[in-house]
Structure formats: C-alpha cells, structure tokens
C-alpha positions in Angstrom: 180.4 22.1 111.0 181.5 25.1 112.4 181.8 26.7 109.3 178.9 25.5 108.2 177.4 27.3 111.3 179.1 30.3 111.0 177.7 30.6 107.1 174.1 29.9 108.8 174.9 32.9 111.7 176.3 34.9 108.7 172.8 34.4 106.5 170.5 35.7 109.5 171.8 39.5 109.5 171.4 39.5 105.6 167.5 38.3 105.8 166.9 40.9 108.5 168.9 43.6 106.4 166.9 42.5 103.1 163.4 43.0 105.0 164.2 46.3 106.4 163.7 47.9 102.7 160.4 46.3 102.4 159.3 47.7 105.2 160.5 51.0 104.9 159.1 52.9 101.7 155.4 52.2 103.4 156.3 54.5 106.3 156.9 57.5 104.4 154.2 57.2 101.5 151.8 57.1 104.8 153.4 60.0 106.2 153.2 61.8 102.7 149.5 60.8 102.3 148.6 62.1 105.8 150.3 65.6 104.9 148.6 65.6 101.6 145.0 65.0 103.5 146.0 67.9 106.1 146.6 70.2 103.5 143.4 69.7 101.6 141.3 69.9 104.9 143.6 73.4 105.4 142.4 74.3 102.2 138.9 73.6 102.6 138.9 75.7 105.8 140.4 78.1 104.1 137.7 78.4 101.0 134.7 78.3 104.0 136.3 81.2 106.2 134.7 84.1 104.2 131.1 82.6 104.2 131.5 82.0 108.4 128.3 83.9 109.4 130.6 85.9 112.2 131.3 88.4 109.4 127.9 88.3 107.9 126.0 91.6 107.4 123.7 92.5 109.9 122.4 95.4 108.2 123.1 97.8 104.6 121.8 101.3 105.5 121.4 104.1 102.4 121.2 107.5 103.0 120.8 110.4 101.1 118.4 109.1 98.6 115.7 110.8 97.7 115.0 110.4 94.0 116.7 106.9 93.9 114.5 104.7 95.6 116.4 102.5 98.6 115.5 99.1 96.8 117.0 100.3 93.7 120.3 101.6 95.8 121.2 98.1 96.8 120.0 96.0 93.6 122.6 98.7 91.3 125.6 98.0 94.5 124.9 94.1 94.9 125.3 94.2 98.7 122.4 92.8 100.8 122.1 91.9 104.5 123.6 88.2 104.7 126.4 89.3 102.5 129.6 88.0 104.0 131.5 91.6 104.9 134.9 90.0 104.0 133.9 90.6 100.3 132.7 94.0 100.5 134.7 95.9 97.8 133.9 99.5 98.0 135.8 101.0 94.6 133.3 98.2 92.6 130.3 99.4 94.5 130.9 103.2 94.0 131.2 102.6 90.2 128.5 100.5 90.0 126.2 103.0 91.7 127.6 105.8 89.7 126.8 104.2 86.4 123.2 105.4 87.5 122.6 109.0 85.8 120.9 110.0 88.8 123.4 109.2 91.2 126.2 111.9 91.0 128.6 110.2 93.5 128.6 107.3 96.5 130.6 106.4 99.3 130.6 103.3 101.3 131.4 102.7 104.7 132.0 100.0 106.6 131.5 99.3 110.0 133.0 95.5 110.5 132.1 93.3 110.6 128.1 94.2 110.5 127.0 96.8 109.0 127.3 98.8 106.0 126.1 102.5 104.9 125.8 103.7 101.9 125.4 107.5 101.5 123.9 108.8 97.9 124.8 112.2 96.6 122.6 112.2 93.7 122.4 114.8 90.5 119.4 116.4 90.4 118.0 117.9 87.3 118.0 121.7 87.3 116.7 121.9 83.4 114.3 120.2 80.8 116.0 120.7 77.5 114.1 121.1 74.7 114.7 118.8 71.6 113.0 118.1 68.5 111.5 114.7 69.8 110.7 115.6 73.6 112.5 116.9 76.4 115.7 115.4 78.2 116.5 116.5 82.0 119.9 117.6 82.7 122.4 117.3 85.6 124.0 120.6 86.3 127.0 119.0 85.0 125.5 118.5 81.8 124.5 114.8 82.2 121.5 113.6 80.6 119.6 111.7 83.4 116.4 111.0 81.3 114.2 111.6 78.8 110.2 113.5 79.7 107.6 113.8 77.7 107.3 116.8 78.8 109.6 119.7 81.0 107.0 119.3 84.0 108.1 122.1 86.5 111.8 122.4 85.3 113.1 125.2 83.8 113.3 124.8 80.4 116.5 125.0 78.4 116.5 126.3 75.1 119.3 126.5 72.5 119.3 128.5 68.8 121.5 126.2 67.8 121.3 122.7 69.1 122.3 120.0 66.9 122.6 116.7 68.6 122.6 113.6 66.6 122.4 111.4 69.5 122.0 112.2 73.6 122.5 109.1 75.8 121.3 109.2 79.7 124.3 108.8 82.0 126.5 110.7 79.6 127.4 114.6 79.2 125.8 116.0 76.3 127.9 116.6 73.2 127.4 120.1 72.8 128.8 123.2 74.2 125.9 125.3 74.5 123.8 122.6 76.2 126.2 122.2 79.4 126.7 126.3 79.2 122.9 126.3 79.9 123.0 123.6 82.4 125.7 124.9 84.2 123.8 128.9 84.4 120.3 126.9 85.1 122.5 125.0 88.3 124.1 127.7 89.4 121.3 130.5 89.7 121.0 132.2 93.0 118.5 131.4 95.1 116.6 134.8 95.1 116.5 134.5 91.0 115.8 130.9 90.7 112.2 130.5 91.6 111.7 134.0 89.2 112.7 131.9 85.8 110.7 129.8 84.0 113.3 129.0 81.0 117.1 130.2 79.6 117.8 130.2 75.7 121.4 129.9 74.2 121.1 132.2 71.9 123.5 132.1 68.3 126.1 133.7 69.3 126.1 131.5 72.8 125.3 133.9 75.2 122.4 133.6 77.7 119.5 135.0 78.2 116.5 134.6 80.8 113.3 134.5 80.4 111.1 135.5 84.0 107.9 134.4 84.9 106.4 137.5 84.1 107.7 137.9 80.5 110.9 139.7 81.2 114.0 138.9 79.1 117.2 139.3 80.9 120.8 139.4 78.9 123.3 138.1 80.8 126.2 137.2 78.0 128.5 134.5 77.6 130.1 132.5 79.9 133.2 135.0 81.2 132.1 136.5 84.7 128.4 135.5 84.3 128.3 134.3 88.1 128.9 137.9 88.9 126.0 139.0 86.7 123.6 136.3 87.4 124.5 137.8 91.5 122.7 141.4 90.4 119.7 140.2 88.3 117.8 140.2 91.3 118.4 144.1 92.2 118.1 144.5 89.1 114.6 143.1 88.2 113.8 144.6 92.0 114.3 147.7 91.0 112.7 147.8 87.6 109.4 146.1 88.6 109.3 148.9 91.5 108.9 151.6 88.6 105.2 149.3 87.3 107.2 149.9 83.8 106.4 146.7 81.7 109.9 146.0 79.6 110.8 144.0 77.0 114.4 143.1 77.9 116.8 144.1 80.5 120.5 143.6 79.5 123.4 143.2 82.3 126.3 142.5 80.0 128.4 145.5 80.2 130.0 146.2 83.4 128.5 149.3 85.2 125.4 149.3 82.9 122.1 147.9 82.9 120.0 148.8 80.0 116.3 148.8 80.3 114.2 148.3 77.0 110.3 149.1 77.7 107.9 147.5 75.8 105.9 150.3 73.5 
C-alpha cells in the first residue's frame, strides 16, 4: 500500500506539470495580440496627426500680383486656408506657379503654423511681336506670355528675318533676333522708353528705333548697345532742338552721331 501510495503522490506533480503547458501559450498570444492592437492605434494616430486642425492654415496671403489675379495665384499653387501647414511644400509650389508665363518667379513663406504668403514677381511684357498670324507679347527675357490680336499699347517688335515655325506661351522664343529685341525693348531707359513706339531687327541683326515722331534711330548690334541706348536721349534732345525733321539718326560708331535730314 505504501507503494501503491507513493505511485499515487508521484502521479499528482505530473498532472499539475502537464496542465501548466496548456495554460501557458494563451498568456503570450494575448500579450502578442494586445501589442499588435497598440501598434495599430499608434499608427492610426500617427496617419491623423497632420490633418489636427492646430496646424491648419489660418490664412494664404499673395502679394505682388498685379496682372495675375489673387484667385488664380492660389488655384496654379494648390494651397488654400484649411490646408494642414504640415504639408506645405514650397519647391512644388514655386514650380507650379512658375509654369505660368506671366509669373517670372515666386517665393513662399511660411509663418507656422498659420499663415502663409506668397509673394509674385511676375514678367511683364515689354513688346508685342509682330507675326504673320497676330501678335505675341514677350517677357523681357524672351518668353512668350501670350498671344493679342493686336499690340495694344506695347511697343511693337519687328524682325526682317523672323522665321518661327512654332512659338509656345511659357517658353523662350526660338530665335535669336526675337530675344535680342526683347531684351533692348526691356532694357530701354526710362527717359527713351515712353519716346518709342516700335524696334525692328533688321538683316543683319542690328537694331533700330523707331520714335513717336517718325525718327529712326541706329543703335547696332548687341556689343555695348546699353551704352548707346544711355545717349539716344541727348541725342534726340539735341536734334529736335535744331526744328530739323530727319530721317535717321545713327549712334553706332563710338564718338559719332550721324544725322540724316529728310530732303
């Protein structure tokens, strides 16, 4: 009997040992579900932190526009009050503004985590070209920024030699003589500009102005024409103080100006 017993004490520890591994796998595919359900809530949180309405934008301020209306401004950035400011990407917004011919460059700041400004520096049209099928206004950098039907008050650009098969807005106009033009018609003092009504490339690409009151001016190719374009004024001055009516006046050759009166 008492080894009988002692088989029976013996049996008890091995029941106890043989539930303890029934019981144990449950306790950590609990823990593991628990830590799985954490992380997703973590995630979760994660994904709804940018659209929190603390780093919403109170306001999206443009400046500098003046041929671009403001509505325009923000529907070409894709930025609006409301916007959460923790996706604000400035580089995207820049080149998204600038693919607007009229708007030369943009910058963007930020004031977080409400406010935005946007300042505009846009290109304005200093010429009307004149093409076979219309007119196209040009940036001084040679951009096309639009077509016309007609030059309105620009000054009108006109070229011996243009031969464009295509001219797309937003892009620099594929010919040299164009953006030599544009570039004189942006870059025309202040005291001459309001005295031009329109500059012909002539063959041979060298410039020439034609004033308001029917006075050519020759002021050569593109080598030291700043310099040239500086003296017109004085020049023209000068030559409408003697009540001579001209034909041309050439400025090309340093030291000389050359006076051609009309017979």
């Amino acid at each position: 009997m008492t080894a009988r017993g002692a088989s029976a004490r013996d049996r008890a520890p091995d029941q106890s040992r043989s539930s303890a591994p029934a019981d144990g796998p449950a306790r950590p595919l609990a823990g593991r579900i628990i830590q799985f359900l954490a992380a997703v809530c973590a995630l979760c949180a994660a994904a709804a932190f940018p659209a929190s309405a603390l780093f919403d934008l109170d306001s999206v301020t443009v400046r500098g526009n003046a041929a671009v209306p403001t509505a325009a401004v923000l529907r070409r950035a894709g930025i609006a009050p409301g916007d959460s400011a923790l996706r604000v990407n400035a580089p995207q917004i820049r080149e998204r503004l600038r693919s607007d011919p009229r708007i030369r460059d943009a910058s963007i700041a930020l004031d977080f985590p409400h406010r935005l400004v946007i300042a505009i520096r846009e290109r304005t049209p200093v010429a009307a070209l004149v093409t076979g099928t219309g007119y196209v206004l040009l940036g001084a950098d040679g951009v096309a920024i639009a077509r016309a039907p007609d030059g309105g008050a620009y000054l009108l650009l006109r070229v011996d030699r243009l031969d464009l098969s295509w001219v797309q807005t937003g892009t620099v106009v594929p010919s040299a003589a164009v953006r030599l033009g544009a570039a004189v018609a942006g870059s025309l003092p202040p005291a001459l500009r309001p005295q031009v009504a329109a500059l012909r490339v002539d063959s041979g690409d060298e410039v020439v102005l034609e004033t308001r009151d029917g006075i050519a001016v020759r002021v050569g190719g593109a080598g030291g024409i700043a310099g040239r374009l500086a003296a017109v004024p004085d020049v023209l001055a000068a030559v409408r103080a003697r009540g001579t009516r001209v034909a041309y006046v050439d400025v090309r050759f340093p030291g000389s100006v050359i006076v051609k009166p009309l017979p």
